[in-house]
N, C-alpha and C positions, 0 to 999 in steps of 0.2 A: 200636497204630498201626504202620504199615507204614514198614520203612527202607529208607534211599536214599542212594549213595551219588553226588558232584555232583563232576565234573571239570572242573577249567578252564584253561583257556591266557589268562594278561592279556594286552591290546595292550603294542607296546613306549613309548606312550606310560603307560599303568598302571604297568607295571614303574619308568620312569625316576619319575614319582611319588613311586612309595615309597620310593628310590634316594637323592631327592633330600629326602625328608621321612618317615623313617620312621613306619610306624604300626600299629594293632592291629588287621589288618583280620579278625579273631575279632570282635572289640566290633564292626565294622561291619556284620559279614552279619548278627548274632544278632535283630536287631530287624523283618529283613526275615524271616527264618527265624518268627520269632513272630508277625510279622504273617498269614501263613497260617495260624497253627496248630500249627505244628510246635514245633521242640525240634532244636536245633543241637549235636549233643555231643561233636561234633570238627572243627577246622578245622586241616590239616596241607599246609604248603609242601612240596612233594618237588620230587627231579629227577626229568629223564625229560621224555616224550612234553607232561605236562600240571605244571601250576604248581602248582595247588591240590587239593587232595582236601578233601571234606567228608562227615561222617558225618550224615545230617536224619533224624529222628522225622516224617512228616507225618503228618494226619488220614487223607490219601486222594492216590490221584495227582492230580486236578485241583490239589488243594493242591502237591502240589509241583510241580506244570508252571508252576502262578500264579509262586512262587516265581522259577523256573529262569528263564520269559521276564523277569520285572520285572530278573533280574539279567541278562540277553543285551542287554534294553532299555537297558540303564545304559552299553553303550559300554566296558566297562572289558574285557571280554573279549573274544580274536579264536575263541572255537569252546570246544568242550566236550561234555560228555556226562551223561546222568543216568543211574541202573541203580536198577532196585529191586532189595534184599534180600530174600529170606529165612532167618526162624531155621531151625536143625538140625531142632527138630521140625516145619515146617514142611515141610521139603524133604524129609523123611520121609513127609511125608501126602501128599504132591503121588507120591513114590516107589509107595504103598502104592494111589493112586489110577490110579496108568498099569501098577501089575502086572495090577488088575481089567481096563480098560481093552485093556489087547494078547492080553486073552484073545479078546476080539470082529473082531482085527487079522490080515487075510489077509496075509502079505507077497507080492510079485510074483513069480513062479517061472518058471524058465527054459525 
């Protein structure tokens, strides 16, 4: 299955929530995460630009775009991002496939 990694910024009404009543919001995403299909195998707070980083397993991208809107729909976040992964060997074939590839590749000349 294909990884993804899910960025978020909470509203400042989210943050003061949690502020005000901490909690394990690992144990909250995992159940929506599995409702798609996936598999949740990191949920990490940073600083910086975004709030949350998540590492997701999906089935497929629709599975996790389902995912991504049910959590936009939820209100708790003001914006974010999703990125798919790939593994090393992965990004090797995808390498191995645009060497063949640019052989067919005129570039523009002056």
């Amino acid at each position: 299955m294909p990884f993804y990694m899910f960025q978020a910024r909470y509203t400042a009404a989210a943050l003061k929530a949690m502020v005000d009543n901490p909690q394990d919001r690992e144990a909250a995403a995992r159940p929506l995460v599995e409702a798609v299909g996936g598999t949740l195998h990191h949920l990490f707070f940073c600083f910086g630009a975004e709030d949350v980083v998540a590492l997701i397993e999906a089935p497929d991208d629709k599975a996790m775009a389902a995912g991504a809107l049910a959590i936009g729909a939820s209100g708790a976040f003001s914006g974010g991002a999703t990125t798919k992964l790939m593994t090393a060997s992965e990004a090797m074939e995808a390498m191995a496939a645009a060497k063949k590839a640019s052989a067919s590749y005129k570039p523009a000349t002056g």
